[in-house]
C-alpha positions as CSV (number, residue, x, y, z in Angstrom):
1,X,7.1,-52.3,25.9
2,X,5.9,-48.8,27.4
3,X,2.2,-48.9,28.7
4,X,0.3,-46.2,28.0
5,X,-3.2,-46.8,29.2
6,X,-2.7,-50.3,29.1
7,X,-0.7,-53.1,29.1
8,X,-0.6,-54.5,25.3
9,X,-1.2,-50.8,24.7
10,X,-4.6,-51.7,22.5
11,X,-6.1,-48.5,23.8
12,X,-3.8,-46.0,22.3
13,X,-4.3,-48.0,19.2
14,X,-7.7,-48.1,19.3
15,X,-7.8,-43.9,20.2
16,X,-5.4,-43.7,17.1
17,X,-7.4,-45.3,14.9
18,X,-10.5,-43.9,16.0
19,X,-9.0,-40.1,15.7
20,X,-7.4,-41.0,12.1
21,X,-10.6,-42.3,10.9
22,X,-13.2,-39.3,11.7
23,X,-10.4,-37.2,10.6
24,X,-10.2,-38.6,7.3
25,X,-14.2,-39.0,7.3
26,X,-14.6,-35.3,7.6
27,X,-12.0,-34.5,5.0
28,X,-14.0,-37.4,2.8
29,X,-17.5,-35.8,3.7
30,X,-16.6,-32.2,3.1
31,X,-15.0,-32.6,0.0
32,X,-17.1,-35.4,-1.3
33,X,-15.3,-38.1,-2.5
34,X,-14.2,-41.4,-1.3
35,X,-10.5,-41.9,-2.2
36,X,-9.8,-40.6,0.9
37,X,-10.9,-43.8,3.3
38,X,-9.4,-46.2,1.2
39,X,-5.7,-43.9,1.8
40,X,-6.8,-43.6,5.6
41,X,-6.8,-47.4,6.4
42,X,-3.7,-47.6,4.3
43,X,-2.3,-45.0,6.5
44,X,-3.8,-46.2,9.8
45,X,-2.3,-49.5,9.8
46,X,1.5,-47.6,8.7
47,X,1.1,-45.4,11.7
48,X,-0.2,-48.4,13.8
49,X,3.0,-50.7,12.7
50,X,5.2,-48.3,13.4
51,X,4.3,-47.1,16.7
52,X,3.5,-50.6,18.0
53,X,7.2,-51.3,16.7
54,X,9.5,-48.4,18.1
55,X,7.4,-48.6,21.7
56,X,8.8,-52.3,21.6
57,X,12.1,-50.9,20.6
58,X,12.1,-48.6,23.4
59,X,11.3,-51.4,26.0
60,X,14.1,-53.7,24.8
61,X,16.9,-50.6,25.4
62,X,15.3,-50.7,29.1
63,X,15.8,-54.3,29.2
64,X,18.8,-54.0,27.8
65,X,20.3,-51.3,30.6
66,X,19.0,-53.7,33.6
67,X,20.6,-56.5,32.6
């Protein structure tokens, strides 16, 4: 896996989330209404999956070149 601040990379995660969710609060709070949070965890754990899998992809094509 590719550390980025640490390594099981829960910090970039946790910076993620933290950005996507005061992003989508501020959209929710200026335009008043709520349907936006409920798309934003949704979203936020898409995003998460995905990143989380394709940095694990990108360590096993490392692996794979040392061996």
């Amino acid at each position: 896996m590719v550390w980025v601040l640490d390594e099981r990379n829960l910090a970039l995660c946790a910076i993620i989330t933290a950005g996507m969710q005061f992003s989508f609060f501020l959209v929710a709070c200026s335009c008043k209404f709520d349907k936006v949070t409920d798309f934003a965890g949704g979203t936020n754990f898409v995003v998460l999956a995905l990143l989380t899998f394709l940095m694990a992809q990108v360590n096993l094509q490392i692996m794979r070149r040392a061996l």
